[in-house]
C-alpha positions as CSV (number, residue, x, y, z in Angstrom):
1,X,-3.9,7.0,-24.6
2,X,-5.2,5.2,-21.0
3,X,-1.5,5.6,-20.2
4,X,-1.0,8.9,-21.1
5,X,-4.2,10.4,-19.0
6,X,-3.1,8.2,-15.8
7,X,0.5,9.7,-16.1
8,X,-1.6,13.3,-16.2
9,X,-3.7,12.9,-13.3
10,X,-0.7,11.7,-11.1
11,X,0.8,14.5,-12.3
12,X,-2.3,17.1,-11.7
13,X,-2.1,14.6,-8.2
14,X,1.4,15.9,-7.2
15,X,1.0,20.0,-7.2
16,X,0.5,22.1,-4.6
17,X,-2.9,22.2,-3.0
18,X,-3.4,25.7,-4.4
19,X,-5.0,24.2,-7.7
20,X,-7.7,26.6,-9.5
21,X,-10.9,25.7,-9.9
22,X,-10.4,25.5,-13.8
23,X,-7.5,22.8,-13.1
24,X,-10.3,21.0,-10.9
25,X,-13.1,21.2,-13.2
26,X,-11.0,19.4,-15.9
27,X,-9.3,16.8,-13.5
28,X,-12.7,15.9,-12.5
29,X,-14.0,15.8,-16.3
30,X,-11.3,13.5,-16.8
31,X,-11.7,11.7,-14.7
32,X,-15.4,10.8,-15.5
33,X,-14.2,10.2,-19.5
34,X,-11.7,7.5,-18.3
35,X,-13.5,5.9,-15.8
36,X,-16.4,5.9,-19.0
37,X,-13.7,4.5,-21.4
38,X,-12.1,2.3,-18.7
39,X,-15.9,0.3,-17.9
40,X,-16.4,0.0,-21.8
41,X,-12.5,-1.3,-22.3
42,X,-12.9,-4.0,-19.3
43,X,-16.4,-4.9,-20.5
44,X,-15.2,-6.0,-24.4
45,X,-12.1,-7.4,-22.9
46,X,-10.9,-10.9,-23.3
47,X,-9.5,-12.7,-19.8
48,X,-6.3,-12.2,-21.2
49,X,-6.6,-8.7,-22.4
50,X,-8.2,-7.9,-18.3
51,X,-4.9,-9.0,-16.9
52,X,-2.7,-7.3,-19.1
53,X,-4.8,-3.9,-18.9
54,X,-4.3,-4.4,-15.0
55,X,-0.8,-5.2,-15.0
56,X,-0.1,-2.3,-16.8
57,X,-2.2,-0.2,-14.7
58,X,-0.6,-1.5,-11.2
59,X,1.6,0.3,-11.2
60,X,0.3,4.1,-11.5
61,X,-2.5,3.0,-8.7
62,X,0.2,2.2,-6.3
63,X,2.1,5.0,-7.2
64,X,-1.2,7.1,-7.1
65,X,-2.2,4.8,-4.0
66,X,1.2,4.7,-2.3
67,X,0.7,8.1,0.0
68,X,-3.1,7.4,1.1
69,X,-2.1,3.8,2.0
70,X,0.8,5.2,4.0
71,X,-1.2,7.7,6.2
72,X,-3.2,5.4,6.5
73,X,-0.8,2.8,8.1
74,X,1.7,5.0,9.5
75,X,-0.2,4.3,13.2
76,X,-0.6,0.4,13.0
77,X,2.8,0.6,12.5
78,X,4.2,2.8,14.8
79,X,2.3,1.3,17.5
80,X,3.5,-2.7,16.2
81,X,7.3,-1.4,16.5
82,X,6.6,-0.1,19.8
83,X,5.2,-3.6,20.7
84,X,8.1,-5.4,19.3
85,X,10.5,-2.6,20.9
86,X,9.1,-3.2,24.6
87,X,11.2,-5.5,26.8
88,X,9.1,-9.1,26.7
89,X,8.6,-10.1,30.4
90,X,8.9,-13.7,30.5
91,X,8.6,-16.5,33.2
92,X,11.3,-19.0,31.6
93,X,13.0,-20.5,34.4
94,X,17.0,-20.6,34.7
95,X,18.7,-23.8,33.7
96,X,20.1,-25.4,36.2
97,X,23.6,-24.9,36.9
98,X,26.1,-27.8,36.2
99,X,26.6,-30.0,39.4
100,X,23.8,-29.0,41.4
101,X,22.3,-32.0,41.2
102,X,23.0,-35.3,43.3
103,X,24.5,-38.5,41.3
104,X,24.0,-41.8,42.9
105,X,26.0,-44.2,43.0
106,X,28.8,-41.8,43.1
């Protein structure tokens, strides 16, 4: 049932921005019911049951997640492959050539 509401809300996530208000009322309602049945379900849950409820809600939050997070870090990276783009100026000194040097005893 959790599953089923998550997959509907990612769903109701994914139209156009022209939603009704009707369509917003009941997102919203839902939303309120599962976060309701989702604190009672954590709260009775066993360790065990906790990780497997949030393995198998990982991933429809990074699905529902994934566009947010990538606005979000679009800059930082942008401006990090810029950084590693740029030419690096350096002060490494040229090795020396071979037989510049001065052997004694030669």
């Amino acid at each position: 049932m959790l599953e089923e509401l998550l997959k509907e809300m990612i769903e109701i996530e994914s139209k156009p921005k022209a939603v009704s208000r009707a369509e917003d009322a009941v997102t919203t309602a839902m939303t309120e019911a599962l976060m309701v049945i989702l604190a009672r379900t954590v709260s009775e849950a066993s360790p065990f049951e906790r990780s497997l409820l949030v393995a198998a809600l990982a991933p429809a939050l990074a699905k529902a997640l994934a566009p947010a997070l990538a606005e979000a870090l679009a800059p930082a990276l942008v401006t990090a492959l810029s950084n590693m783009a740029a030419p690096k100026q350096t002060s490494q000194k040229s090795a020396p050539i071979e037989g510049s040097y001065n052997q004694e005893g030669a």
